[in-house]
Phi, psi and omega in degrees: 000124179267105206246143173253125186318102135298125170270166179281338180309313192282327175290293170348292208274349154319304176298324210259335175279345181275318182296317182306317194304142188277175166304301192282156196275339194291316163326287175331327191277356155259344171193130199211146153237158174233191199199163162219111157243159173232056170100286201223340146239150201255091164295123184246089221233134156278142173240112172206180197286165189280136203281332166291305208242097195273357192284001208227118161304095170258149159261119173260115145302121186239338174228166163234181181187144192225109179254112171241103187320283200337313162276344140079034184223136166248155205211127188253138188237130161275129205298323187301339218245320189007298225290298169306354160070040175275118165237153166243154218223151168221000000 
């Protein structure tokens, strides 16, 4: 039986993306967020329709968030800001 490992980091981020989410399903279909996480990092994106083309589904990415066990430090990066090395420390 192959059982798969959840971290608590990833139930957090779960949670925090379920909160963001609207309630009603029609709003979703205009906005909705997601997350990828892989282990140590975390992408945070809204999904919504294309403002010309609504048949066409987009993902914006807007945070990243970076957990580095060894330091036992998390770092939220703004996407917009990237370029500028705007980090927030948490």
């Amino acid at each position: 039986m192959d059982k798969k490992t959840i971290s608590i980091y990833e139930v957090q981020l779960r949670s925090f993306i379920e909160s963001l989410r609207p309630t009603e399903e029609e709003t979703r279909k205009l906005l909705d967020f997601g997350y990828i996480w892989d282990g140590q990092t975390a992408f945070l994106f809204e999904i919504r329709p294309k403002w010309n083309n609504p048949t066409e589904i987009q993902q914006h990415h807007f945070a990243k968030i970076r957990y580095m066990r060894m330091i036992t430090d998390s770092s939220i990066y703004s996407l917009s800001h990237i370029d500028s090395g705007l980090k927030c420390k948490i």
